[in-house]
VOPAGU-2260 file (C-alpha; in pm, 1 decimal, decimal comma):
REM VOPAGU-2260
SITE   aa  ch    i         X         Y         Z
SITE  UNK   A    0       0,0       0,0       0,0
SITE  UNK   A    1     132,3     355,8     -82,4
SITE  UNK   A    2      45,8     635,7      74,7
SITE  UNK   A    3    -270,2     717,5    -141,5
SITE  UNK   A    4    -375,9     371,9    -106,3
SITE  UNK   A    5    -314,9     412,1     267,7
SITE  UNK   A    6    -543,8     718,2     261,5
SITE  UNK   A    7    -817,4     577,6      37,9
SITE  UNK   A    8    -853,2     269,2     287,3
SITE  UNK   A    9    -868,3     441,6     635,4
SITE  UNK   A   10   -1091,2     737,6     469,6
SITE  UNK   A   11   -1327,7     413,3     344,0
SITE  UNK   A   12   -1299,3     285,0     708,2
SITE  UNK   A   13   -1360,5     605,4     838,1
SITE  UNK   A   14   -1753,9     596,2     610,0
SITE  UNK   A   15   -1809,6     259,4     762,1
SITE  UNK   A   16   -1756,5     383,1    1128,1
SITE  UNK   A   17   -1926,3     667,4    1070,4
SITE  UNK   A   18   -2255,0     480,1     933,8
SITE  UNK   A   19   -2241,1     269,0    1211,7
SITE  UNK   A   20   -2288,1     586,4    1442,7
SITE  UNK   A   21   -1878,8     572,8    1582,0
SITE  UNK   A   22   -1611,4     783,2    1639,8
SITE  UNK   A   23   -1237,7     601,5    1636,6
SITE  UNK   A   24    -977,6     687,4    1752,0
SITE  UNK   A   25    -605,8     544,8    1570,7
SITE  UNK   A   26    -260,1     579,0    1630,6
SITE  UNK   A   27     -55,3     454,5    1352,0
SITE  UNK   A   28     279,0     324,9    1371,0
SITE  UNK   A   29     506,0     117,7    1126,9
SITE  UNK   A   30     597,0     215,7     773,6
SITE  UNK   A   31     237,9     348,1     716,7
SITE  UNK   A   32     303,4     646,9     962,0
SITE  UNK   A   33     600,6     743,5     778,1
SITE  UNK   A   34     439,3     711,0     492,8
SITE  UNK   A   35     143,3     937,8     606,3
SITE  UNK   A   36     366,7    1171,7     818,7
SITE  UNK   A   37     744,4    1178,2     651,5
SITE  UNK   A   38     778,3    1008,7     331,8
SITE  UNK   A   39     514,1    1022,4      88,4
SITE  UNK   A   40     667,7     763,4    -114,6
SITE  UNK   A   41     669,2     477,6     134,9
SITE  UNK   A   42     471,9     159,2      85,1
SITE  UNK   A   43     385,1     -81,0     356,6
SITE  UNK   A   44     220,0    -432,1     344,4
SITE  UNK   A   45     -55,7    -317,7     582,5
SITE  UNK   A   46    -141,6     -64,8     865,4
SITE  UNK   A   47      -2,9    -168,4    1234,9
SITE  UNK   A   48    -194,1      54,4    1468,8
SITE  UNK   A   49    -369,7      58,8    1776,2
SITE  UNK   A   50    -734,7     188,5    1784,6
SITE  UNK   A   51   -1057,9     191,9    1993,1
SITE  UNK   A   52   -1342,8      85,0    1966,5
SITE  UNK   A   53   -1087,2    -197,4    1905,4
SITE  UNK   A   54   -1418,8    -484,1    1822,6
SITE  UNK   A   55   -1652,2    -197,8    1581,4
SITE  UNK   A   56   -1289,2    -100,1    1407,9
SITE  UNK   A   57   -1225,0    -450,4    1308,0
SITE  UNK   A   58   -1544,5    -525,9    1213,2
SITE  UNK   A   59   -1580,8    -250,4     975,7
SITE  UNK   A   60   -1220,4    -327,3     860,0
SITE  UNK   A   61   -1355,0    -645,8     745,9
SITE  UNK   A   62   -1650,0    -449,2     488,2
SITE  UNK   A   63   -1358,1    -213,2     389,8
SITE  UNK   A   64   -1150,3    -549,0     304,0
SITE  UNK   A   65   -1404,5    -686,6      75,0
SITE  UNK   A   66   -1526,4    -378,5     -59,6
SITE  UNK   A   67   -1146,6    -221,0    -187,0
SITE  UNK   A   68   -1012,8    -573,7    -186,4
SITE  UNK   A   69    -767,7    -576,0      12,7
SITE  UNK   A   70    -651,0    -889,3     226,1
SITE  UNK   A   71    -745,4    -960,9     547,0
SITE  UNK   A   72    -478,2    -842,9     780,9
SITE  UNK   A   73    -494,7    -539,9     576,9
SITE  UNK   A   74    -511,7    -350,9     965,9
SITE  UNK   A   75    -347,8    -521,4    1227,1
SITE  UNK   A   76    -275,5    -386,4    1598,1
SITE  UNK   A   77      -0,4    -646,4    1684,9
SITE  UNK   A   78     205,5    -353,4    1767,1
SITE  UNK   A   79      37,1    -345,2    2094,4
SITE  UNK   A   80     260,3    -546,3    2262,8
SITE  UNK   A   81     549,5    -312,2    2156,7
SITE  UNK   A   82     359,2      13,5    2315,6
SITE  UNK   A   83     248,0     160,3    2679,2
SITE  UNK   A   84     138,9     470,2    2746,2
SITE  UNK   A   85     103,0     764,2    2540,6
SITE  UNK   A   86     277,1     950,1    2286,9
SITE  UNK   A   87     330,2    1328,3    2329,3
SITE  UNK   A   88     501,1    1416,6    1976,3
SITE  UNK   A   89     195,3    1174,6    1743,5
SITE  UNK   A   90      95,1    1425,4    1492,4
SITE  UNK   A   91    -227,6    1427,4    1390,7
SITE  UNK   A   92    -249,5    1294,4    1020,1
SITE  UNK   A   93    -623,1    1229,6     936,2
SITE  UNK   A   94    -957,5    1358,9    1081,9
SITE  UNK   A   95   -1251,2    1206,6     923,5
SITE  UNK   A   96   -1632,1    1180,6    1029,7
SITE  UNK   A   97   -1590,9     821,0    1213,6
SITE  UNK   A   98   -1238,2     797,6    1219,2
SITE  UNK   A   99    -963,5    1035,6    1406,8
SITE  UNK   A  100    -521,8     906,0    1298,1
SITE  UNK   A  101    -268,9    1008,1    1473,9
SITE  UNK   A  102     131,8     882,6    1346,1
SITE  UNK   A  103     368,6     788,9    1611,3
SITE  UNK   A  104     626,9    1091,2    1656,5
SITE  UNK   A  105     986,9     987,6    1515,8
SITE  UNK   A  106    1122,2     879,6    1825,6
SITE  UNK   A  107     897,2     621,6    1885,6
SITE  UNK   A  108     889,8     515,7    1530,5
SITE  UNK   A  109    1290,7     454,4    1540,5
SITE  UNK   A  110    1269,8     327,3    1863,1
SITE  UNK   A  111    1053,4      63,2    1730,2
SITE  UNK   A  112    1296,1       0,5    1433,1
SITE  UNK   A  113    1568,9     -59,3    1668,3
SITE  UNK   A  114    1380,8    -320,5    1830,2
SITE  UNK   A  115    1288,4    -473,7    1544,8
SITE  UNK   A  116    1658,3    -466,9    1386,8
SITE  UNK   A  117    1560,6    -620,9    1051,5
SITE  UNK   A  118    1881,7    -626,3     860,7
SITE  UNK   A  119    1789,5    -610,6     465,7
SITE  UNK   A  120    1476,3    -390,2     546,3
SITE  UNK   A  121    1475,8     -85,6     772,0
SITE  UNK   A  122    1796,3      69,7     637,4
SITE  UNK   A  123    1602,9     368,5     496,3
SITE  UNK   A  124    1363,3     412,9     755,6
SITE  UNK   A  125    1645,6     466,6    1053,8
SITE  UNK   A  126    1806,0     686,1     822,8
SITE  UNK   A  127    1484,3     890,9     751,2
SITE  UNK   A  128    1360,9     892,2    1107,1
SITE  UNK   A  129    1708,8     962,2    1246,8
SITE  UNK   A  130    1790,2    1276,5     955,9
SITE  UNK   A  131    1421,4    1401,0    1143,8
SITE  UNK   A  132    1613,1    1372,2    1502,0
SITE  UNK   A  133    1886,4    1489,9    1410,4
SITE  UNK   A  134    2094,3    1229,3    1525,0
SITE  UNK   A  135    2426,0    1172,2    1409,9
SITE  UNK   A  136    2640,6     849,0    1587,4
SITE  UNK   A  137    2488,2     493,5    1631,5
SITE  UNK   A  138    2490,5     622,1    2016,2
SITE  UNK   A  139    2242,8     826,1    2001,5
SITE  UNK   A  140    2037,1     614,6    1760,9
SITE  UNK   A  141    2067,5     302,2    2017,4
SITE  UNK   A  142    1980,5     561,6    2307,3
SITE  UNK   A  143    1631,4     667,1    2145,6
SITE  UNK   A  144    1494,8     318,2    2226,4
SITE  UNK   A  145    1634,3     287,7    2588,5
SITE  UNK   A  146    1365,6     654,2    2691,8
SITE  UNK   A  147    1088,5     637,5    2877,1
SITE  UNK   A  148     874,6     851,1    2693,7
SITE  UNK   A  149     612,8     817,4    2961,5
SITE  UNK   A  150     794,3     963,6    3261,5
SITE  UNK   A  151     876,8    1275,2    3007,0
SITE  UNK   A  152     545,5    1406,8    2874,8
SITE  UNK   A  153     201,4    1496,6    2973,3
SITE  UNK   A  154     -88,9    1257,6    2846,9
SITE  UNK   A  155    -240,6    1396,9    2546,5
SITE  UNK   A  156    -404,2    1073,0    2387,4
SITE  UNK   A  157    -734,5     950,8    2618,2
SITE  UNK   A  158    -816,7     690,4    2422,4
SITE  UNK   A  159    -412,3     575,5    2477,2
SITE  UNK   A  160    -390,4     659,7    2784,4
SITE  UNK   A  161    -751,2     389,9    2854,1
SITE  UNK   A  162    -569,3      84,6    2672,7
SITE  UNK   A  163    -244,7     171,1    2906,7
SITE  UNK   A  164     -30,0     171,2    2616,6
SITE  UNK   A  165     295,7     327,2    2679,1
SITE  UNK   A  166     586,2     385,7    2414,5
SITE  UNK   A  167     850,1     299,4    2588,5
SITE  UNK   A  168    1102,4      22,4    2377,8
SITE  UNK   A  169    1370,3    -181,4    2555,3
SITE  UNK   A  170    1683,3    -259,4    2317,8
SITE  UNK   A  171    1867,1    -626,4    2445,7
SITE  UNK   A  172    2196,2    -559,9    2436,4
SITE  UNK   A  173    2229,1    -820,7    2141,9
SITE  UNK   A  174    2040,2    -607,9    1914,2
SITE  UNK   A  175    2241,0    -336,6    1939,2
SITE  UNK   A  176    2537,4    -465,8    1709,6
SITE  UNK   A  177    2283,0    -529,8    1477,9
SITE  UNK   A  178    2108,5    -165,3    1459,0
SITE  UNK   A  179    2531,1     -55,9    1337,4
SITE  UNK   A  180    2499,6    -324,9    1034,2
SITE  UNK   A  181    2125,5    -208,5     976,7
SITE  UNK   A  182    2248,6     163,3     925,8
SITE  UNK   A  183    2579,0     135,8     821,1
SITE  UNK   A  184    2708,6     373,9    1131,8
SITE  UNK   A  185    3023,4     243,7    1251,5
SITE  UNK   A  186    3183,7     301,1    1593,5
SITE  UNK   A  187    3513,3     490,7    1585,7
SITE  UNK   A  188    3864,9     353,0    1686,0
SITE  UNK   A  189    4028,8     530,1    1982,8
SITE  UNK   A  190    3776,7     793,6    2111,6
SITE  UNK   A  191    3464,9     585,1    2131,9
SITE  UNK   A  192    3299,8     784,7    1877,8
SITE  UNK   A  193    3083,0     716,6    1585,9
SITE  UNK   A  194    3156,6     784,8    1232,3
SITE  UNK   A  195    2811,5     862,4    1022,5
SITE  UNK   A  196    2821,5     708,2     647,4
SITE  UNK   A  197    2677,9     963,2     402,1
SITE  UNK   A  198    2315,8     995,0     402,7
SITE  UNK   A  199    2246,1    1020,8     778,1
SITE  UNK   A  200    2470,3    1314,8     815,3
């Protein structure tokens, strides 16, 4: 899904809620908030989220499913397990009659992708999320995933803040010579410093 495609099947969701009488609320996560909120050329094989009415969203994700054909798992909130709490940078990226998106703010987004550490696949995305940061040495990349955003910010999401998700992301430590392959960034020699390859400078 690109980003249109993105758009066309949460704004089709959005009529279905809406004719049902409902009001959701989404955060969006994944490669379909950058491609909503940072890079409108990124595709994604479906929509991680989290949302509420969690039961009413999925249901109507089902009509959309059939209706644009798309498959299945075309939404998905299997991110939960990732997430607590709320999320004090999400921008807001789509307000609809039945259907309110926020994206996860770039830190949480590259924390994610640190936990995840997908050599072969997220090269462009920490690069991308980490040029938004402004983050220059693996260090600081590696150090993104170890906040707390919780014990930072005020709540701003309600509906987060009632499933107790929280965005805080734990790196193991063996994932964390893995995130230096992923991006290219390489530790220097004698000072304990981090050289940046072209592109995240």
């Amino acid at each position: 899904m690109d980003r249109s495609e993105i758009i066309d099947a949460l704004t089709a969701l959005a009529g279905e809620l809406e004719r049902r009488g409902v009001v959701a609320e989404m955060y969006v996560v994944g490669g379909a908030a950058i491609a909503l909120a940072f890079d409108e050329r990124r595709a994604t094989r479906d929509i991680d989220a989290v949302f509420e009415p969690k039961d009413i969203v999925y249901e109507a994700a089902g009509v959309v499913a059939e209706r644009l054909e798309l498959p299945g798992g075309w939404l998905n909130d299997a991110v939960k397990g990732f997430l607590e709490g709320d999320d004090p940078a999400a921008a807001p990226v789509l307000d609809l009659p039945g259907l309110r998106c926020l994206a996860a703010s770039p830190e949480t987004l590259l924390a994610l992708k640190v936990l995840a550490h997908r050599i072969g696949e997220d090269e462009a995305d920490l690069r991308l999320l980490a040029g938004e940061l402004g983050l220059e040495t693996a260090s600081e990349v590696l150090a993104i995933g170890r906040v707390d955003l919780w014990r930072q910010a005020r709540p701003r999401c309600a509906f987060l803040r009632r499933t107790g998700i929280r965005p805080r992301v734990v790196i193991p430590r063996g994932q964390r010579r893995s995130l230096l392959r992923i991006t290219g960034i390489q530790r220097g020699v004698g000072d304990g410093a981090s050289s940046v390859p072209e592109g995240l400078q």
